[in-house]
C-alpha positions, 0 to 999 in steps of 0.5 A: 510107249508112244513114238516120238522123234528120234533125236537128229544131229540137233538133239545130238548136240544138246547131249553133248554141248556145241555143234562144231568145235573150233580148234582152240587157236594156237593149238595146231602142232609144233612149229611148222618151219622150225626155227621160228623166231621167238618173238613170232611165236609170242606174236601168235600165241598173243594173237590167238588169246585175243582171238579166244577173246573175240578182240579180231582187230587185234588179233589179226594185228598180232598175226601180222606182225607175227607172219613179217617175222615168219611168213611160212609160221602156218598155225599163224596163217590158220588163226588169221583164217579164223579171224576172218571166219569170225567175221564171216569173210569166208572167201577170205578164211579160206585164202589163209587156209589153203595157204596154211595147208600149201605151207605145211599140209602135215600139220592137222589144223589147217586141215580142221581149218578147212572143214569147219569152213566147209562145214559153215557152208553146209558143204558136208561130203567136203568137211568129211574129206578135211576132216579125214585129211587132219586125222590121216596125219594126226588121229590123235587130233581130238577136234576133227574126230569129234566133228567127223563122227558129229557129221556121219551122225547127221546123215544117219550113218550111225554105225561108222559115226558110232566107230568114231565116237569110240575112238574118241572115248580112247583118244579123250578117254577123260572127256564125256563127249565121246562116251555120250556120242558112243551112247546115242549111236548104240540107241540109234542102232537099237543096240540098248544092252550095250549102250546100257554098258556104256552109259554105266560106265560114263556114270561111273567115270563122270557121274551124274551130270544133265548130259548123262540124265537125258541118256539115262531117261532115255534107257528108262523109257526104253523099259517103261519106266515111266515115272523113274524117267521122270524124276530123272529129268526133272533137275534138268528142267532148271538147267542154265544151258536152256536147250538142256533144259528144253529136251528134259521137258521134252522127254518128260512130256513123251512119258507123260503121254505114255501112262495116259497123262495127256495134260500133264504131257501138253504143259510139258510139251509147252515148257520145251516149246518156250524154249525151242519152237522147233522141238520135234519131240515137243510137237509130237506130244502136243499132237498125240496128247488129248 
């Protein structure tokens, strides 16, 4: 078959939803200097449903009101860390992190905290380490190990990112984000029979999703079924996540380019490039196509 583009961290996100998963606010840990006044911690959890929201102004009102009831409450530092990450005052975020963490640095969320900045900042080998930081006190914490195995994905390690992706198929075993992570590394790796394993298995478990369709049209293609993969795209095509869609069209042009269907494959290749201008599988196809 023609070769394309192997998926890189941006095709890995289409499979399994958003890039870099903020810790749901409120959600840290148990208290941090117990006991908190009850009013403080209705204050943040009130704050952290405004911030969910996006009302800022708000939320960071609550989280004040709530750290002069409890200024050592550090999930409610870390949420007004967030609030001003949503607005893009970074030096700012981090003030309210590293205070979270100096409070109580054996809760995992201000250590997520940390990375998702670093992360923000392209600061990759510094979101590692906070990443690493929140699983060495909780590896239970199920946002820091998807964004851990999502980054050593990125820089190609796929064999350690592969290892992540499989604990977090233990830790979320009822979630399909870990499965399809495992699946794409055991491509990468060129390990197919057990990614044909795992992927029967998320079947299985989840059922026939547009997530799993991509991977299972790749396993087809692997064996030239050109055809089959195909008709396995093409209800993903009229997906409403729109880069979804864009990869399925993507993929259908790799396959109608690979039995001779150069036409076929450039309209394809041109329904992805609608979508995503930067398709790199897209642009191959229209490059190989005659």
């Amino acid at each position: 078959m023609p070769t394309a583009p192997q998926p890189g961290l941006s095709r890995l996100a289409i499979v399994l939803g958003t890039l870099l998963t903020l810790v749901p606010p409120g959600l840290g840990g148990c208290a941090s200097v117990p006991p908190l006044p009850p009013k403080a911690i209705a204050l943040q959890q009130e704050g952290a449903a405004a911030l969910a929201l996006g009302d800022l102004a708000t939320a960071e009102a609550r989280l004040a009101v709530a750290l002069e009831y409890s200024p050592r409450f550090t999930e409610a530092w870390v949420d007004l860390g967030y609030v001003e990450l949503r607005r893009g005052h970074l030096d700012r975020a981090r003030k309210h992190f590293v205070k979270a963490r100096s409070l109580n640095a054996d809760l995992p969320a201000p250590h997520h905290a940390l990375a998702l900045l670093a992360d923000q900042r392209d600061l990759g080998k510094e979101a590692e380490g906070h990443y690493k930081a929140a699983l060495a006190v909780d590896p239970g914490f199920a946002p820091s190990r998807a964004n851990l195995a999502r980054r050593l994905f990125a820089r190609g390690a796929f064999e350690d990112a592969r290892d992540q992706f499989l604990k977090l198929t233990q830790v979320q075993p009822d979630v399909l984000e870990g499965h399809l992570g495992f699946a794409e590394c055991l491509f990468r790796l060129e390990r197919d029979a057990e990614a044909d394993v795992v992927i029967a298995r998320a079947r299985a478990r989840f059922g026939d999703g547009p997530e799993l369709r991509l991977l299972v049209a790749r396993q087809l293609l692997h064996r030239d079924a050109w055809s089959e993969a195909e008709d396995v795209l093409a209800p993903v095509t009229a997906d409403p996540d729109r880069a979804r869609a864009g990869a399925a069209w993507a993929w259908i042009g790799v396959a109608r380019l690979a039995r001779g269907d150069g036409r076929g494959a450039k309209e394809a290749a041109r329904e992805a490039m609608r979508i995503d201008t930067g398709d790199a599988v897209a642009a191959d196809v229209m490059k190989r196509a005659r």
